[in-house]
Structure formats: C-alpha cells, structure tokens
C-alpha positions in Angstrom: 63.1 -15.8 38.8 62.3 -13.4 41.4 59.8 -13.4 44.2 57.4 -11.0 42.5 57.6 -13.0 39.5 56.7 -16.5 40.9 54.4 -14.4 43.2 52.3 -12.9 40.4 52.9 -16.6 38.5 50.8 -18.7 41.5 48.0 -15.9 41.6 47.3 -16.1 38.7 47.1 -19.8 38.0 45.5 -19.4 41.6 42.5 -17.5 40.0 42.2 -19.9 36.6 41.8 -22.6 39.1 39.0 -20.7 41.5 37.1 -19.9 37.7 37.1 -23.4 36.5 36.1 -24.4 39.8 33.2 -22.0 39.8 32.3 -23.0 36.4 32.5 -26.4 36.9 30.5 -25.8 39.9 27.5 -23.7 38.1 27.4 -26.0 35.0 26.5 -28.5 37.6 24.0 -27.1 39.5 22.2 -25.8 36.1 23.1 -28.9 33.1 18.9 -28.4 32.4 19.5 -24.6 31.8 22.5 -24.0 30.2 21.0 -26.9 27.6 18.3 -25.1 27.0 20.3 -22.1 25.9 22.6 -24.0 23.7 19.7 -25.3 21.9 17.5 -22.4 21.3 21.1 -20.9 20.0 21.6 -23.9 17.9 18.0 -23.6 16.4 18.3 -19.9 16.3 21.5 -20.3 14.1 19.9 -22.6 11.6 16.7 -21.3 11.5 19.1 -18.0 10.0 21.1 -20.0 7.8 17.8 -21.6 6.4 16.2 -18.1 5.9 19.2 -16.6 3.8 20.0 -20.3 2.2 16.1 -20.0 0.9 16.5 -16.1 -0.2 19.3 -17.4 -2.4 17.5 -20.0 -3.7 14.6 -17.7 -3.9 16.3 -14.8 -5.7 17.8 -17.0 -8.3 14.9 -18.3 -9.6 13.5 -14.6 -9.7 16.7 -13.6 -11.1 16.2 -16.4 -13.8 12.4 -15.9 -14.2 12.5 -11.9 -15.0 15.1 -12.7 -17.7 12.4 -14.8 -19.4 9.9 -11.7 -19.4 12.3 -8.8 -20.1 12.2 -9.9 -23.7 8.3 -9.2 -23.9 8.6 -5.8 -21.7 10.8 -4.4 -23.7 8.4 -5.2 -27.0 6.1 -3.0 -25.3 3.4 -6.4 -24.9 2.5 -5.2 -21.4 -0.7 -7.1 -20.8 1.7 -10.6 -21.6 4.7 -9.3 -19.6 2.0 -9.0 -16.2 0.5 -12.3 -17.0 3.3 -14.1 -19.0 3.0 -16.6 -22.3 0.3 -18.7 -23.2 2.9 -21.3 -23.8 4.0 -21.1 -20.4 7.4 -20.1 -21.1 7.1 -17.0 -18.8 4.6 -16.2 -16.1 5.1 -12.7 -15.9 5.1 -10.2 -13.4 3.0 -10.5 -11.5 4.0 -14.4 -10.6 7.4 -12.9 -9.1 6.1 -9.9 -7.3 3.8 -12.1 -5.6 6.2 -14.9 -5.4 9.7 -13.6 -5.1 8.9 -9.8 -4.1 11.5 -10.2 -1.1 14.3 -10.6 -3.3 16.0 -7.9 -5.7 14.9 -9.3 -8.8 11.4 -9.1 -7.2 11.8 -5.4 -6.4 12.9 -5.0 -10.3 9.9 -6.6 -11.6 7.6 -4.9 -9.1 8.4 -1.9 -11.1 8.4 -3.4 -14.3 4.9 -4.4 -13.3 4.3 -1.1 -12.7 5.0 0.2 -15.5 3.1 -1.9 -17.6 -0.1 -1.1 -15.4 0.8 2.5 -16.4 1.0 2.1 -20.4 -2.1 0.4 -20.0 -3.7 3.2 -18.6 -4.2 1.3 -15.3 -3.1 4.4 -13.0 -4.6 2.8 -9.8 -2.3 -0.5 -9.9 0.4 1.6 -11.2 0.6 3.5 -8.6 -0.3 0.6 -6.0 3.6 -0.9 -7.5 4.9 2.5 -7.7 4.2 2.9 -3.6 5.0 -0.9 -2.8 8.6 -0.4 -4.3 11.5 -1.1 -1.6 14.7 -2.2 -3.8 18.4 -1.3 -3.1 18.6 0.3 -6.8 19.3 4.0 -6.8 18.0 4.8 -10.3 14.7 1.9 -9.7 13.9 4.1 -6.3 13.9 7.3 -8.1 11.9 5.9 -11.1 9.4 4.8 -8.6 8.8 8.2 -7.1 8.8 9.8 -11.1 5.8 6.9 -11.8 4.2 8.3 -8.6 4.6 12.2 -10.2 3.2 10.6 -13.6 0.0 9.0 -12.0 -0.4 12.0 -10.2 0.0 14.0 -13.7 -2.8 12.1 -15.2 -5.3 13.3 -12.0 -4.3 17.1 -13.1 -2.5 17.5 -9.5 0.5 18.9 -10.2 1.7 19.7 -7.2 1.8 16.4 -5.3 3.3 15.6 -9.5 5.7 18.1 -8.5 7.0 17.1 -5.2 7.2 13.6 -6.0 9.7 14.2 -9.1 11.2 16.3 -7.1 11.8 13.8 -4.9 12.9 10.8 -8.0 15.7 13.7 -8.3 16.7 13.7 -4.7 17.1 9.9 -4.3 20.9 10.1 -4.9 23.2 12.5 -6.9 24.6 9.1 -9.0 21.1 9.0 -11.0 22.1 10.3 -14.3 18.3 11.8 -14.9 18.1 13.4 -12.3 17.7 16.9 -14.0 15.2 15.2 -16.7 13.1 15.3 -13.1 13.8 18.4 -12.3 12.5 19.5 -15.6 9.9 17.8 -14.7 9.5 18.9 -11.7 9.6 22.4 -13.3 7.2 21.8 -15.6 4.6 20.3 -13.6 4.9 23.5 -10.5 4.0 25.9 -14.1 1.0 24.4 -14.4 -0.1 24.4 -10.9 1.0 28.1 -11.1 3.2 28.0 -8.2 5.5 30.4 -9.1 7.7 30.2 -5.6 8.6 27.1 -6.2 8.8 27.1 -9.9 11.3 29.9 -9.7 13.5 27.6 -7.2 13.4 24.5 -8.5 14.7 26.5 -11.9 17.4 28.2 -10.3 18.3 24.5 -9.0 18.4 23.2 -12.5 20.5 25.6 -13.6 23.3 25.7 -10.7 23.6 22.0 -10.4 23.3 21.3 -13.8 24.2 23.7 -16.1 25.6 21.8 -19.1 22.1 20.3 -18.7 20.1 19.5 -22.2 16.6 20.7 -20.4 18.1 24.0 -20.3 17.3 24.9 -24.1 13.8 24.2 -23.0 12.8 26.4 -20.1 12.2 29.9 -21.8 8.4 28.4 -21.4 8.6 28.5 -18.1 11.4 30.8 -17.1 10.2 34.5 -16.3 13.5 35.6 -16.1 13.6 36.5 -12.8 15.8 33.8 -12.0 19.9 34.3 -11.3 
C-alpha cells in the first residue's frame, strides 16, 4: 500500500474517532436534553399513527354506514335518508356528516345530504352542504358547484347560477357532464340577458364539444352570431 494510501486510511479513521469522541462527549453533557427530544419524537410519531389508525377506523364505518342509506336515497325517501329508519337500521345522513365528515365517505354523504335538502325544497341547508363540500371526487366537486348554480336558480339570480355551473364544468376535463353544465351555464346567462357572456360560453360548448347532445338544443338561445 502506498504512503498516500495508508496516509488518507489513518485520517480518516483519525476523524471517526475525533466524531464519536465529540458525540460521546455532548450526549454527556446534555443526557436531560437529548431525552427530551427523543420523547416528544416518540409521542409525536404515535400521536400520527393514532390519528390515521382512527381515520381508518373512522372511514370504514362511514364507508359501511352510507351503504345502508344509499338504498333509501336512491328511492327518492329524502326526509328518511337525512334522518335514517325508524327501525334503526340506518341513521342517515346527517349522523355521518356530523360524525364521519373527515373521511371520504363523509364528504359523499355530505352531498347526498345535500341533495336531499334540495328535493325537499330546503334551498338554505342545501346550499349550507353544497358550500361545506371538500372531497377528493372530481365529478362530487363539480356536482357541488352545479347544486350551488341550482339554489341560486331558485332565487332568480342567474348570474351567480351562471358562474357557478360554469365553474361545476371547470373542475376537471374527466367529468363526463361537463357540457350538460355548460348548457346550463348557457341557459341560465339567457335569462339574465347577458349576451357577452352567453355568446362565449356558446362558442365554448361548441369548440370543445361538438359531438355534444346539448347542441340540438341551443337555437333558443343562439343568435347566430356565434363561429
């Protein structure tokens, strides 16, 4: 071996040493310290795995709990799917927003719930659950804007009606309705008689969807101005 070699070699075992020296030496003079640490990074690591060990837990039982109501939504029994069975056998909507509305499942039936506000004509909790609507689903997010666009439709203002469906078709390009709230969109800027943005918003529709079915039905509200 050559002289550089077992040169480099002793300098750096040379250094190792004058580390665990210096380590050994601090861990000494500061055992009550570095404790301290370790156990506010111990509880900090379980107090985590607690949190997401309960969120499973938590969003199973949601998970398990809207299956029992979806039955009962989908008969279109609205007042029974926000305050579930008198048997007991569900307990509704309402239950898992307020229980479970940190989970998925939660988010789900936060919109569910507000939907069934809105076919009861309850526009001001609809649109309390419309607003309050957080979820990771693409297609729930832009469904919560279109409820927002419908409550505004029942209060005759149809352009906040407008923007909002405009935004349920802006959420992401992978909702398949999106042009259903276009149309929407459309239809709601013709009866606030705002024809600037009536006339984009049909020119949209038409270049980014044109085998659209909505199509057939804008001659109401297509001047013909529009390329």
């Amino acid at each position: 071996m050559s002289k550089l070699a077992k040169s480099s070699k002793h300098g750096t075992e040379e250094k190792m040493m004058l580390w665990y020296y210096k380590g050994t030496e601090y861990f000494e003079n500061n055992k009550n310290r570095v404790y301290t640490i370790l156990t506010v990074l111990v509880l900090i690591i379980a107090v985590v795995f607690i949190y997401f060990r309960n969120q499973s837990q938590k969003s199973e039982i949601a998970t398990l709990e809207l299956a029992k109501v979806k039955q009962i939504y989908a008969a279109d029994m609205f007042q029974m799917a926000i305050n579930g069975d008198s048997l007991g056998m569900s307990k509704g909507l309402a239950y898992i927003v307020n229980e479970y509305g940190s989970t998925e499942s939660g988010q789900t039936a936060k919109l569910m719930l507000a939907n069934s506000y809105y076919n009861l004509r309850d526009f001001e909790n609809a649109n309390k659950y419309y607003n309050d609507y957080s979820g990771k689903n693409e297609m729930f997010k832009a469904a919560s804007f279109a409820g927002i666009a419908s409550v505004y439709e029942t209060k005759n203002d149809w352009v906040n009606a407008a923007k909002y469906f405009e935004k349920a078709a802006k959420v992401s390009k992978n909702v398949s309705n999106n042009d259903e709230y276009m149309f929407y969109a459309i239809r709601s800027y013709f009866n606030a008689k705002d024809n600037d943005n009536l006339k984009k918003t049909i020119k949209a529709l038409k270049t980014d969807y044109p085998k659209s079915k909505f199509l057939g039905q804008l001659a109401r509200y297509d001047n013909g101005d529009q390329s």
